[in-house]
C-alpha positions as CSV (number, residue, x, y, z in Angstrom):
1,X,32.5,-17.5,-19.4
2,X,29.2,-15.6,-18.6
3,X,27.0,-18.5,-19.9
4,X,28.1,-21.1,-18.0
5,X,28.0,-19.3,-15.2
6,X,24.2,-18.9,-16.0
7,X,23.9,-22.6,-17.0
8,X,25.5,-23.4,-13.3
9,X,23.1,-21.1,-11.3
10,X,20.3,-22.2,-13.3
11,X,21.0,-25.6,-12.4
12,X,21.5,-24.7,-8.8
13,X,18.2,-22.9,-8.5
14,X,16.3,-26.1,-9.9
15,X,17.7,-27.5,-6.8
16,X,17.0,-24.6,-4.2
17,X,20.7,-23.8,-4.0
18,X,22.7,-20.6,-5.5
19,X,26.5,-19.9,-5.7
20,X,27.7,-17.2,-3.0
21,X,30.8,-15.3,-3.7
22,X,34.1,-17.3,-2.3
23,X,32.8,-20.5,-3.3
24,X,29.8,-21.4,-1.3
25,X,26.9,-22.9,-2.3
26,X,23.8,-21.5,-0.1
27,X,20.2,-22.3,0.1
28,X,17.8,-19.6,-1.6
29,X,15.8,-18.5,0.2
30,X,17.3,-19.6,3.4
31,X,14.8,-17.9,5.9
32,X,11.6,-19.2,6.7
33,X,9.9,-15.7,5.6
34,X,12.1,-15.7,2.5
35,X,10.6,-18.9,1.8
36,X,7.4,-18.1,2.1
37,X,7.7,-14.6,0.3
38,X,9.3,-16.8,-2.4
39,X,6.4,-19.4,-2.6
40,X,3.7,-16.2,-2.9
41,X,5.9,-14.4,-5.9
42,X,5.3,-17.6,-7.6
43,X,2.1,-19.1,-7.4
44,X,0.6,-15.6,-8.0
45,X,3.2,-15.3,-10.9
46,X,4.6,-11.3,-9.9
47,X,7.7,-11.5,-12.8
48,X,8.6,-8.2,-11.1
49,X,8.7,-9.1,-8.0
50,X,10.3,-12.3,-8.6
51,X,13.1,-10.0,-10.9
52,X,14.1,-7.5,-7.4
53,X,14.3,-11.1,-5.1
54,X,16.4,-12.8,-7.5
55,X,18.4,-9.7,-7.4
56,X,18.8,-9.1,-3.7
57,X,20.2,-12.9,-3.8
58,X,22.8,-12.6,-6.6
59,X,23.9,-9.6,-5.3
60,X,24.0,-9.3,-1.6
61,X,27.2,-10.8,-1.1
62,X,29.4,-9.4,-4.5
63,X,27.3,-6.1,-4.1
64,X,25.5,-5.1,-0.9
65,X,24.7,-1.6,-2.5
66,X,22.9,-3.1,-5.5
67,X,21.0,-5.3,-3.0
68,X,19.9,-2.5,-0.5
69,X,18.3,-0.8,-3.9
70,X,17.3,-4.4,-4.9
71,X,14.9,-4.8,-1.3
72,X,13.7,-1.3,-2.0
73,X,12.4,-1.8,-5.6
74,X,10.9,-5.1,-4.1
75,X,8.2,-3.1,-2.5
76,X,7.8,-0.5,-4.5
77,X,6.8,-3.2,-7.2
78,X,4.8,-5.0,-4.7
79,X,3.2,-1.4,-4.0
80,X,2.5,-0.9,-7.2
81,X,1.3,-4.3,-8.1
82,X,-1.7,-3.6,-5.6
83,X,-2.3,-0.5,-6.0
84,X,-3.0,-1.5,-9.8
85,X,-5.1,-5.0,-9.2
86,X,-7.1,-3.0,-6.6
87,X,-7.7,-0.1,-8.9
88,X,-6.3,2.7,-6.4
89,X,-5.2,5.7,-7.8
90,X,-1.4,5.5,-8.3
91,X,0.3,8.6,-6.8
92,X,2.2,11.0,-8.9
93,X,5.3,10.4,-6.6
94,X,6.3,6.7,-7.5
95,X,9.1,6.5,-4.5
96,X,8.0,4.3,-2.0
97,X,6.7,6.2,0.8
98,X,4.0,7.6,-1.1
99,X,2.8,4.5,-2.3
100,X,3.1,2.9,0.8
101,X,0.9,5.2,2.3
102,X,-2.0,3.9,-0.6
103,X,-1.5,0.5,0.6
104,X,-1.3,1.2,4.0
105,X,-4.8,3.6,4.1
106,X,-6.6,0.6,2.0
107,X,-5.2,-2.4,3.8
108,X,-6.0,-0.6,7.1
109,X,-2.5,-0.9,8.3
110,X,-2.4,2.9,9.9
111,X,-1.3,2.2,13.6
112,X,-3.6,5.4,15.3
113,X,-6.6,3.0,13.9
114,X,-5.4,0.5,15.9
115,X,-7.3,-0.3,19.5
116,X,-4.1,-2.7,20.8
117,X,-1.0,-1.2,21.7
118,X,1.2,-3.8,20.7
119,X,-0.3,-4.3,17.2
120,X,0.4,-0.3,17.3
121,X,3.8,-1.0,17.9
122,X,4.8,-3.3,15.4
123,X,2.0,-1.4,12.6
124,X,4.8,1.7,13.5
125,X,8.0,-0.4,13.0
126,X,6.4,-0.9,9.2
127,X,6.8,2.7,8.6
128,X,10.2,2.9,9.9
129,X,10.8,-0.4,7.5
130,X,9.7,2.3,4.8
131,X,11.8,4.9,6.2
132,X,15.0,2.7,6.6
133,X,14.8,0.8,3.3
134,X,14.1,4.1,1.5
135,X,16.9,6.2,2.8
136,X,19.2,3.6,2.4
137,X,18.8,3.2,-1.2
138,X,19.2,6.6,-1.3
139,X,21.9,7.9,0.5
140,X,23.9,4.3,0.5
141,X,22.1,1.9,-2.4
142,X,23.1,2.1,-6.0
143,X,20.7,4.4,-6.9
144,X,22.3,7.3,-6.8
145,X,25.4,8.6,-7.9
146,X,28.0,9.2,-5.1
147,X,30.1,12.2,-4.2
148,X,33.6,11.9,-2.5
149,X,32.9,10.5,0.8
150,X,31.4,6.6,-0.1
151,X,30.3,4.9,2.6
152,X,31.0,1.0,2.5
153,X,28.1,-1.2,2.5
154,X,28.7,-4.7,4.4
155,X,26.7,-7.9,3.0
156,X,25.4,-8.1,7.2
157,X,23.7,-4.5,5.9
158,X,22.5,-5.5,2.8
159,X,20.5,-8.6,4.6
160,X,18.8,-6.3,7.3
161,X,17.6,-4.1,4.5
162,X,16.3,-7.5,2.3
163,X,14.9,-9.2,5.9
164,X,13.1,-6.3,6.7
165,X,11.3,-5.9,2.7
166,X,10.8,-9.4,3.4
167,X,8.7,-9.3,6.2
168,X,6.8,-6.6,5.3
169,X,6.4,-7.2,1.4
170,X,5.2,-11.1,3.4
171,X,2.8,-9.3,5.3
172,X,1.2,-7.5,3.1
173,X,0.6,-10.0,0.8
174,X,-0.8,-12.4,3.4
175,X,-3.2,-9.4,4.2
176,X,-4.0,-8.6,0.6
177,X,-4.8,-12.7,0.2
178,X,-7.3,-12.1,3.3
């Protein structure tokens, strides 16, 4: 059974399209930053990248938790990805706030060196995007083993936390092309 499932979402993605549990066949990529985060993976060929995407999609309907873990190893690849081509020193802690803090400090991205309030504002809200995504995995994400108490993970949650990598892995990229 397992390969034609492959040979059937295969043949969807040619198209654009993958299979969503109950039946439905949705559009990948189906937001416009998505899309766009999509189109950089592959024209700058980032296999691992393009490996955590692939797996927020399959999974952010059959498993929200593997997703949530999904968007957070999606920028921690990203992070290490430019931390590499830019020759920065890798960080002895490999979890993602320290090596958002590399790429923030060389991208410039530090809101207190920001003149415009508003461009401080949102600058913040990427560190909270850190924050958020991070803890997730952790305390809620497949990650970790669980104790007794399990909380529940809804697919709604599981597309906040890929949204929100989204837009910032998007961003940074589209800074890094600059």
């Amino acid at each position: 059974m397992e390969p034609e499932r492959e040979r059937v979402k295969k043949a969807l993605a040619e198209y654009g399209l993958t299979y969503i549990k109950g039946g439905y066949i949705g559009t990948l990529g189906s937001t416009a930053v998505s899309k766009t985060l999509q189109h950089i993976i592959q024209a700058r060929d980032l296999a691992g990248l393009q490996t955590e995407f692939d797996r927020i999609y399959e999974h952010v309907e059959s498993d929200p938790a593997s997703a949530v873990t999904a968007s957070c190893a999606l920028l921690e690849s990203l992070f290490k990805t430019y931390i590499e081509d830019e020759k920065l020193e890798m960080p002895s802690d490999q979890s993602i706030k320290p090596l958002w803090k590399a790429v923030r400090k060389d991208l410039n991205f530090d809101p207190a060196l920001v003149n415009d309030d508003d461009l401080k504002t949102i600058l913040s809200g990427l560190a909270a995007i850190i924050e958020g995504t991070g803890s997730l995995r952790t305390h809620k994400g497949s990650a970790h083993g669980r104790g007794k108490t399990v909380y529940n993970l809804k697919p709604r949650h599981a597309r906040l936390a890929a949204h929100a990598a989204f837009t910032l892995a998007s961003f940074v990229l589209e800074a890094w092309n600059e």
